[in-house]
KEKE-3310 file (N, C-alpha, C; in steps of 0.2 Angstrom, whole numbers, plus 5000, padded with zeros to 4 digits):
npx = (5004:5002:5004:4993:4981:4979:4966:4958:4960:4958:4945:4941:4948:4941:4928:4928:4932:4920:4911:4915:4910:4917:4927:4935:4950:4959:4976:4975:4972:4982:4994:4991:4989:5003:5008:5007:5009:5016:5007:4997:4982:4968:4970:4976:4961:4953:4958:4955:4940:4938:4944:4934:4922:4926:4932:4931:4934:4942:4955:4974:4986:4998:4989:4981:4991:4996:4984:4983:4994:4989:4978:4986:4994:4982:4977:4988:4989:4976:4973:4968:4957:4950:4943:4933:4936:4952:4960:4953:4952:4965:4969:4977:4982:4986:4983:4978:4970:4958:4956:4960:4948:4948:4940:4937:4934:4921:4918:4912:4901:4896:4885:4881:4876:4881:4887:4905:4913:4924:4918:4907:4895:4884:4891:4892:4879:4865:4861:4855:4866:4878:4883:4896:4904:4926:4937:4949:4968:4977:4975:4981:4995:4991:4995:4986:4975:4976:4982:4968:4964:4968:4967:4952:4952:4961:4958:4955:4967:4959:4950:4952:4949)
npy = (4994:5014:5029:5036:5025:5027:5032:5023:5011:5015:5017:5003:4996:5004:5000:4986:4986:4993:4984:4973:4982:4990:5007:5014:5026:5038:5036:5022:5017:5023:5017:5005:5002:5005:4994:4986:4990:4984:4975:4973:4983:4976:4963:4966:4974:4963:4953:4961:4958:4946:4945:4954:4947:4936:4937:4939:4950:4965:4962:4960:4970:4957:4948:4953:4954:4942:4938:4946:4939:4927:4928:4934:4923:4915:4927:4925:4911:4909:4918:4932:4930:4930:4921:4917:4908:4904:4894:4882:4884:4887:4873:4868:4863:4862:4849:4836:4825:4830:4843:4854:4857:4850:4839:4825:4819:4810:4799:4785:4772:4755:4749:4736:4723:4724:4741:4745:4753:4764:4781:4784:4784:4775:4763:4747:4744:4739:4745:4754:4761:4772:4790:4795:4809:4812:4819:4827:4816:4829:4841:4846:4849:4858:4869:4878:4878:4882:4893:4901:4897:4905:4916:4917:4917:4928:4944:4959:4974:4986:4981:4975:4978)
npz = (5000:4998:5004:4999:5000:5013:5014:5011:5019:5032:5032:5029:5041:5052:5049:5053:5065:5071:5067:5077:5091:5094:5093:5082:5083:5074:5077:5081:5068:5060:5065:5064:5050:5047:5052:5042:5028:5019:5012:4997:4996:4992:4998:5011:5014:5013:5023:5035:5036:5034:5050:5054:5054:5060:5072:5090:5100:5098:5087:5090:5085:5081:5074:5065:5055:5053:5048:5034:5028:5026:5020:5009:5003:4999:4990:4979:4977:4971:4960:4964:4968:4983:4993:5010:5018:5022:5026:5021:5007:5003:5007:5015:5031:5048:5054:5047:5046:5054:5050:5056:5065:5077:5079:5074:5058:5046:5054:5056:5062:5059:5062:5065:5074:5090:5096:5096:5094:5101:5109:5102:5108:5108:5112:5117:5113:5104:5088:5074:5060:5059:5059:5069:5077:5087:5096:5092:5089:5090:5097:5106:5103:5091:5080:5076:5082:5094:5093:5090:5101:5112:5106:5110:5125:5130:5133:5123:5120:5127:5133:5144:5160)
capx = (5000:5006:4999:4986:4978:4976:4958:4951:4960:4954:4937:4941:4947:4935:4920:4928:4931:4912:4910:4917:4907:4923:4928:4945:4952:4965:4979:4976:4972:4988:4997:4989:4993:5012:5011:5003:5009:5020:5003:4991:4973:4965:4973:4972:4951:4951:4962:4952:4935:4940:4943:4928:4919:4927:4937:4926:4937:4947:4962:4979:4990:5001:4982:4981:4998:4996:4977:4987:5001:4987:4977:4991:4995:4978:4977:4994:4984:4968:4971:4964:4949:4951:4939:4932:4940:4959:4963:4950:4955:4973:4970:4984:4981:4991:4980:4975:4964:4953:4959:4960:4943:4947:4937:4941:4929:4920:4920:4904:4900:4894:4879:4881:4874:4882:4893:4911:4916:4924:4915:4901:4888:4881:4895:4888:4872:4862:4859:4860:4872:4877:4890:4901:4914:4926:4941:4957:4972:4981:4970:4986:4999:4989:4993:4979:4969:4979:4979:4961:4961:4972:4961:4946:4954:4961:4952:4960:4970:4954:4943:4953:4946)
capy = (5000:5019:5034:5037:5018:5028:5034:5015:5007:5018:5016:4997:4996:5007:4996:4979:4988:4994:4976:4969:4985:4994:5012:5014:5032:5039:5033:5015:5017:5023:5012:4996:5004:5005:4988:4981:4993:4980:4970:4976:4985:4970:4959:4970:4973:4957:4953:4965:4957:4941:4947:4957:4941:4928:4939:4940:4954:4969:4959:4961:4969:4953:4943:4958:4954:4936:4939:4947:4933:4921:4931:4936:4917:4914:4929:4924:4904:4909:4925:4938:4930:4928:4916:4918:4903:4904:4887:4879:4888:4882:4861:4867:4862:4857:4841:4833:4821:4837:4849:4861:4858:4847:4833:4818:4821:4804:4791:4779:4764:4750:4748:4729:4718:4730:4744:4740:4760:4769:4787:4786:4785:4767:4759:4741:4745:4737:4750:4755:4761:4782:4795:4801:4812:4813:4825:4823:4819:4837:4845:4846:4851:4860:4878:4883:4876:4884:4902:4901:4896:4910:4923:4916:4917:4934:4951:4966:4978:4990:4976:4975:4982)
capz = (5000:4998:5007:4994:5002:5018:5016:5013:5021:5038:5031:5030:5048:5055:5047:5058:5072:5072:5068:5085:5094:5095:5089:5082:5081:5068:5080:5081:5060:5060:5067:5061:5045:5048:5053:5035:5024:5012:5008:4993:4998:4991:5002:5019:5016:5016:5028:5040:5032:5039:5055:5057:5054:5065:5080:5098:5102:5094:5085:5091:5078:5075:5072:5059:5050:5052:5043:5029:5028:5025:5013:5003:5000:4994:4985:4976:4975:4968:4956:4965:4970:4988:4998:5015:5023:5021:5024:5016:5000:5001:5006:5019:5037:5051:5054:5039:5049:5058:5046:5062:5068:5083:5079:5069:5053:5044:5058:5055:5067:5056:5064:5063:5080:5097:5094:5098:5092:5107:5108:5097:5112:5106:5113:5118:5112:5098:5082:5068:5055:5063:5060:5074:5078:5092:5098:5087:5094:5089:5102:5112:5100:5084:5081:5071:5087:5101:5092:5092:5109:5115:5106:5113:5130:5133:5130:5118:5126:5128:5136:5152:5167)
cpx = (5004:5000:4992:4982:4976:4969:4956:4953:4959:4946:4937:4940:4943:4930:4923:4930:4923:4910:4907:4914:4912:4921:4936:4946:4960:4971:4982:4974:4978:4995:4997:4990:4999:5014:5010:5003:5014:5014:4999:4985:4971:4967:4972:4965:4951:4953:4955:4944:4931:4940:4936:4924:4920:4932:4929:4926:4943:4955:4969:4984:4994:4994:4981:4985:4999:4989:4979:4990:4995:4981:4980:4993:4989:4975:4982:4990:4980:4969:4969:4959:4950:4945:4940:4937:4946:4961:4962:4951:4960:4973:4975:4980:4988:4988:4977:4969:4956:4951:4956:4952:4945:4945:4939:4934:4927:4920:4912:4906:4894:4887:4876:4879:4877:4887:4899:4916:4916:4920:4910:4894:4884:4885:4892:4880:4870:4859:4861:4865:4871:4885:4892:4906:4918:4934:4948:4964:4977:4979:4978:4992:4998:4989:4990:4975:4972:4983:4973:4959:4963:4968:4956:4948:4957:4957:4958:4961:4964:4948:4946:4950:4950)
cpy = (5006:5023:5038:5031:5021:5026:5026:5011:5008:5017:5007:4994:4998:5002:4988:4981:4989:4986:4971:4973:4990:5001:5013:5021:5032:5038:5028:5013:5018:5020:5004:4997:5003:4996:4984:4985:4990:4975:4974:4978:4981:4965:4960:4970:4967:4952:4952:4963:4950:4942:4950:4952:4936:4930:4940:4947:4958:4963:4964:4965:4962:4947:4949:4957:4945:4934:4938:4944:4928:4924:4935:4930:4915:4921:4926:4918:4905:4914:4930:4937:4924:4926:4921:4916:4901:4897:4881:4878:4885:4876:4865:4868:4858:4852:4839:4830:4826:4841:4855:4863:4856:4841:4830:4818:4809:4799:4789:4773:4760:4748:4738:4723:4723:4734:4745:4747:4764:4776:4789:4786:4781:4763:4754:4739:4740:4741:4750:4760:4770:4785:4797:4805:4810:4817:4821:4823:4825:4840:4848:4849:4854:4868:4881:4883:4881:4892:4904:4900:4904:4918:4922:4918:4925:4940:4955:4970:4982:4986:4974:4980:4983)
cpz = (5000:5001:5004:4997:5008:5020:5016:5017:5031:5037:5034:5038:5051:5054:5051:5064:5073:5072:5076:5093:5097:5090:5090:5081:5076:5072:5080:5072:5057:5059:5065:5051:5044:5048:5045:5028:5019:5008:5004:4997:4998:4995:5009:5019:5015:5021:5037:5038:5036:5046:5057:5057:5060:5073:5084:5098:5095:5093:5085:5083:5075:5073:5065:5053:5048:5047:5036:5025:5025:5019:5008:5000:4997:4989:4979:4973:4969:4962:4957:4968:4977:4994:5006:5019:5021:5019:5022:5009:4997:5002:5011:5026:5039:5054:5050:5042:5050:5055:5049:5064:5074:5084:5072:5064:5049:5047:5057:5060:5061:5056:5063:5070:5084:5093:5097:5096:5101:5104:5103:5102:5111:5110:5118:5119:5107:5096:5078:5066:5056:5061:5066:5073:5086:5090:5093:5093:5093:5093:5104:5109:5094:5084:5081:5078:5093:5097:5093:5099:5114:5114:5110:5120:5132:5127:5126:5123:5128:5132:5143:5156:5175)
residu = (UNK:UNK:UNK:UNK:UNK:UNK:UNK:UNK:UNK:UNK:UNK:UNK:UNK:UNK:UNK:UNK:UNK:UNK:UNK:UNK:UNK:UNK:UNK:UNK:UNK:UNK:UNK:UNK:UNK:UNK:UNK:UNK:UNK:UNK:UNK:UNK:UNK:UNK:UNK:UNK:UNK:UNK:UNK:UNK:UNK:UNK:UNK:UNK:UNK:UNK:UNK:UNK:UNK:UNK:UNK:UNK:UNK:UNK:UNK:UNK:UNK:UNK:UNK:UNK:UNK:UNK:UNK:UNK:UNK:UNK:UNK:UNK:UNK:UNK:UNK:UNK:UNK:UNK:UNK:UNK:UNK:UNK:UNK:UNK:UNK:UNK:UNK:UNK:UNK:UNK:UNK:UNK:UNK:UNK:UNK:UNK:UNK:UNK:UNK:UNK:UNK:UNK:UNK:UNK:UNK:UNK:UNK:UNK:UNK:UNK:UNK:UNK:UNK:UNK:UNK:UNK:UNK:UNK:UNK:UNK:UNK:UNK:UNK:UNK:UNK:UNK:UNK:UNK:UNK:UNK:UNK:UNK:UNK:UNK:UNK:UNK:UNK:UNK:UNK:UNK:UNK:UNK:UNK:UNK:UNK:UNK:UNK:UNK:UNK:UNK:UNK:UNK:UNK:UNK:UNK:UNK:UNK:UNK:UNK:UNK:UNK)
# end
């Protein structure tokens, strides 16, 4: 971006700050500008787009830079035409299995005479043929999952008391 990008990219901001029920003033526009001024406009409002959709709380600046970072690479992927969900976009996950949900995706019990499936909620029952899920093992060590935890978990600097 160049200082001609200012004005939208203050509108941009602004409008995911209002999002989150925050008011950002020319300050913190500023500054989160300085931080993201090597990625294209098109990339930042989308960026900040993302954010206003899926943060609780005002996003840190490095959640702002690291936003950037992952829709600049699917900018770059796709041609221009940048998806919602980053990491669906790309197939790139740090757990193939989960694909950074948490849960182990496609498990079926057979439905075959007792069920004999740990964690499907049947287990030594008689029924039939059911989808489950259960917790993946990455819970523990997934970083896609343990950023999101961390967001979820402390407030933005303005939200302390």
């Amino acid at each position: 971006m160049t200082d001609v990008d200012v004005d939208q990219f203050t509108q941009a901001y602004r409008h995911m700050a209002a999002r989150l029920g925050k008011a950002a003033d020319g300050t913190a526009c500023m500054d989160a500008f300085a931080d993201v001024r090597h990625y294209p406009l098109a990339v930042v409002v989308t960026a900040l787009e993302h954010l206003g959709k899926t943060c609780r709380f005002m996003p840190r600046p490095v959640q702002v830079i690291d936003a950037c970072g992952d829709a600049a690479r699917t900018h770059a992927t796709h041609g221009g035409d940048v998806p919602a969900d980053i990491n669906h976009a790309l197939g790139v996950f740090a757990c193939p299995v989960c694909e950074d949900t948490g849960f182990e995706r496609r498990l079926a019990c057979p439905g075959v005479g007792v069920c004999h499936m740990g964690h499907c909620g049947h287990e030594g029952q008689p029924n039939t043929a059911h989808a489950f899920t259960r917790r993946c093992a990455c819970c523990g060590w997934n970083p896609v999952l343990a950023r999101e935890r961390d967001v979820m978990r402390r407030p933005a600097d303005g939200d302390r008391t």
